[in-house]
MARBA-3410 file (N, C-alpha, C, O; in Angstrom, 1 decimal):
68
0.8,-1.2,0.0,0.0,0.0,0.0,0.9,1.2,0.0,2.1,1.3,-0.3 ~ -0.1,2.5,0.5,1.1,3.6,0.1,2.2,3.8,1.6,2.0,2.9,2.4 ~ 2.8,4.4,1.8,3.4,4.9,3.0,2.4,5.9,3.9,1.5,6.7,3.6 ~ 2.9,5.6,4.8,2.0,6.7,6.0,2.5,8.1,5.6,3.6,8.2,5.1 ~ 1.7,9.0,5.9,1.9,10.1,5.6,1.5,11.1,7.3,0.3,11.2,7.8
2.6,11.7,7.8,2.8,12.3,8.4,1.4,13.6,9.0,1.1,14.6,8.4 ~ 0.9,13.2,10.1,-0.4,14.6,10.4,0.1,15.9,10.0,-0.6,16.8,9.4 ~ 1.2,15.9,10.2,1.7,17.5,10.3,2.1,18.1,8.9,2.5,19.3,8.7 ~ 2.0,16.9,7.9,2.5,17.4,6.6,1.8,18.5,6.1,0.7,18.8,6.5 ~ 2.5,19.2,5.2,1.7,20.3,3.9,1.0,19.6,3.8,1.2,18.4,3.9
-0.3,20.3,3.3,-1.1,19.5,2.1,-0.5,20.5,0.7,-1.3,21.1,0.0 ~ 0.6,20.6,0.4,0.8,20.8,-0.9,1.8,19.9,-1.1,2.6,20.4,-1.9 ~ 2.3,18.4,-0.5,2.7,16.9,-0.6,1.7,16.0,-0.9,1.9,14.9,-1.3 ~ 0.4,16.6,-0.6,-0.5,15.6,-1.0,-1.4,16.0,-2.0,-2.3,15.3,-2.2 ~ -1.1,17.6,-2.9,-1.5,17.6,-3.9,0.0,17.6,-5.1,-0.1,17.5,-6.4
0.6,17.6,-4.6,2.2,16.8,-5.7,1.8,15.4,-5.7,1.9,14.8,-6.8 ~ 1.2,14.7,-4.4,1.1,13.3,-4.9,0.1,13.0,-6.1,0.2,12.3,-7.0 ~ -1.1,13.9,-5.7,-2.0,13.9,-6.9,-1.9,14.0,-8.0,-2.3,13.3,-8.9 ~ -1.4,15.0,-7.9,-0.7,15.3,-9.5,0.1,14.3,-10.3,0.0,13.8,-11.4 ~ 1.1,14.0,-9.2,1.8,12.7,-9.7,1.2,11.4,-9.8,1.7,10.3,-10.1
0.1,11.6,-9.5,-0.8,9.9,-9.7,-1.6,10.4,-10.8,-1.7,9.4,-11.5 ~ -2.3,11.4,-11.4,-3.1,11.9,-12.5,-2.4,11.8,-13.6,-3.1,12.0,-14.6 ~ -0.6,11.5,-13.7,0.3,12.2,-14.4,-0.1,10.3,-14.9,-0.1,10.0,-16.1 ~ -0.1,9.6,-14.0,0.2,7.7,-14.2,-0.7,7.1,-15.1,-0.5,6.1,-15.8 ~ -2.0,8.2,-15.1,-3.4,7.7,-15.7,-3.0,7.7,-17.5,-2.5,8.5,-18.3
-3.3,6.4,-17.5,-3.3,6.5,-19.2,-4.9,6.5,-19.9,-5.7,5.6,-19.8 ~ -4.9,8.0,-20.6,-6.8,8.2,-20.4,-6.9,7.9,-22.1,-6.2,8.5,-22.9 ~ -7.7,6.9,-22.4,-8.4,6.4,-23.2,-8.4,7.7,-24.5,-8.7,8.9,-24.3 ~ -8.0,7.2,-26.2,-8.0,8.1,-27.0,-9.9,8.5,-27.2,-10.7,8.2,-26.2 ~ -10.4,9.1,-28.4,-11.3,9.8,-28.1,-12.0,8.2,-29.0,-13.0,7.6,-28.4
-11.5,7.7,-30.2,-12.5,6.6,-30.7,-12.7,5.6,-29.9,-13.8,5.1,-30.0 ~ -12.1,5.2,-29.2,-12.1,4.1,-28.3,-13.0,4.8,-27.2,-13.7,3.9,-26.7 ~ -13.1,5.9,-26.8,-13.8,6.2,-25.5,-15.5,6.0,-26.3,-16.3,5.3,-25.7 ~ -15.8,6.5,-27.4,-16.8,6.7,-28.5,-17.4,5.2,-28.5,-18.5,4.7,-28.5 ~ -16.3,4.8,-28.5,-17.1,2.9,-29.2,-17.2,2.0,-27.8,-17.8,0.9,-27.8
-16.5,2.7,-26.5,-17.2,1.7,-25.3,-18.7,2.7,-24.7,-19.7,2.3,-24.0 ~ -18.5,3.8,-25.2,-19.8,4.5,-24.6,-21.1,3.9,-25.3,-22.1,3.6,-24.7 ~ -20.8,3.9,-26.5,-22.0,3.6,-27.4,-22.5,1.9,-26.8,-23.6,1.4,-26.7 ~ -21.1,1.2,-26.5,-21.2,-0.2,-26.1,-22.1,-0.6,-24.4,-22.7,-1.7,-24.4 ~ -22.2,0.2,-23.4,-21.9,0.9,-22.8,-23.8,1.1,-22.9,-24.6,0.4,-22.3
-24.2,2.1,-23.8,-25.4,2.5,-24.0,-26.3,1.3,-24.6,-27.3,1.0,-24.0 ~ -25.7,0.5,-25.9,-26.6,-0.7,-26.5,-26.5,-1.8,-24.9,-27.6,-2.0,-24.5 ~ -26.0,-2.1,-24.4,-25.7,-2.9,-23.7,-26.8,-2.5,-22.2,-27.2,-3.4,-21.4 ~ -27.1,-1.2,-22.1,-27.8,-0.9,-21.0,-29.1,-0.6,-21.6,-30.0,-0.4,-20.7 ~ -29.5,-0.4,-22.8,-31.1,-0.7,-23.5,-31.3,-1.8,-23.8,-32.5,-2.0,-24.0
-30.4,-2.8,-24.1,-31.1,-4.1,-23.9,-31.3,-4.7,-22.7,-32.1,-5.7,-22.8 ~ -30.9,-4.6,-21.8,-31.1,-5.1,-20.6,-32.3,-4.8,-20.2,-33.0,-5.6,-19.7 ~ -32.7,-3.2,-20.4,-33.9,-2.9,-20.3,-35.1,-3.2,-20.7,-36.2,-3.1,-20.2 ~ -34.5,-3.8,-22.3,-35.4,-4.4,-23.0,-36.3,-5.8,-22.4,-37.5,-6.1,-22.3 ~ -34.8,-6.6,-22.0,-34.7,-7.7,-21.5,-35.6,-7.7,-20.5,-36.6,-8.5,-20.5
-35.3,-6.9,-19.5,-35.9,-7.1,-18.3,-37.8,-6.5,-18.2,-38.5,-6.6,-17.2 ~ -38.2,-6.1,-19.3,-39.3,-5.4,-19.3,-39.6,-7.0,-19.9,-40.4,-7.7,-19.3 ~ -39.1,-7.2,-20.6,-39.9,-8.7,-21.4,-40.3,-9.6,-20.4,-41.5,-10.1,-20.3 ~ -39.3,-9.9,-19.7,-39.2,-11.1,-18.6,-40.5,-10.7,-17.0,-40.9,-11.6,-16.2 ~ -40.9,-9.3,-16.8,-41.5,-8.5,-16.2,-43.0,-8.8,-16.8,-44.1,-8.9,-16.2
-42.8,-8.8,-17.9,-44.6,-8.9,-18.7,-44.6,-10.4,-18.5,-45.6,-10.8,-17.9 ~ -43.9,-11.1,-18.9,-44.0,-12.5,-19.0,-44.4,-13.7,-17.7,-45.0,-14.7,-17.6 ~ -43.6,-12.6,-16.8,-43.9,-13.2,-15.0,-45.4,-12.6,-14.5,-46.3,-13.1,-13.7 ~ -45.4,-11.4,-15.3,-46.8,-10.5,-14.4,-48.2,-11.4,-15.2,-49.1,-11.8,-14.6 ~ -48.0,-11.5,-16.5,-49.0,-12.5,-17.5,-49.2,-13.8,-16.7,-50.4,-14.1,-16.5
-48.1,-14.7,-16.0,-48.1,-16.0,-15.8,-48.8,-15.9,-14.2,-49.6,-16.7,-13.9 ~ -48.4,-14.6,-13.2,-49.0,-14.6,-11.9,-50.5,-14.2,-12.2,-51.4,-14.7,-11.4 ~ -50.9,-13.3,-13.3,-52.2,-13.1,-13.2,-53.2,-14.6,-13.7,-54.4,-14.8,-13.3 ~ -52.5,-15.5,-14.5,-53.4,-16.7,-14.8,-53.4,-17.5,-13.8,-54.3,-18.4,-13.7 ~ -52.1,-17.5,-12.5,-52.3,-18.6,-11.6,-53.5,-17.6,-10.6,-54.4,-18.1,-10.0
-52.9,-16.1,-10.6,-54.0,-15.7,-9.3,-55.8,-16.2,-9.8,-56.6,-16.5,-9.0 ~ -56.3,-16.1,-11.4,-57.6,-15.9,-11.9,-57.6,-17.5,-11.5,-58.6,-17.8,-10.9 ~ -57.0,-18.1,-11.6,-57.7,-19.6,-11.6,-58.5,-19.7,-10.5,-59.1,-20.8,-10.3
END
């Protein structure tokens, strides 16, 4: 893990650390960020799709056991 870091320190050692950990981040080019968003988006309307289907299908099946 990291080292202890002293009560009494600056907090301008712990915005150098920041900085130097923001500096580590390797941030995604812009097409790749584009083609997991979109993935990202299909992937969370179908589930919605999904789950609305499976929702009609259980609410259809409880209403024929409750009418009997």
């Amino acid at each position: 893990m990291g080292e202890a870091v002293k009560e009494n320190a600056p907090k301008t050692s712990w915005t150098t650390g920041l900085k130097a950990e923001f500096k580590k981040i390797i941030w995604p080019d812009k097409q790749s960020l584009v083609r997991q968003t979109i993935a990202v988006i299909a992937v969370s309307v179908a589930l919605g799709v999904l789950t609305t289907i499976i929702d009609a299908v259980l609410k259809y099946g409880v209403d024929i056991i409750v009418n009997l």
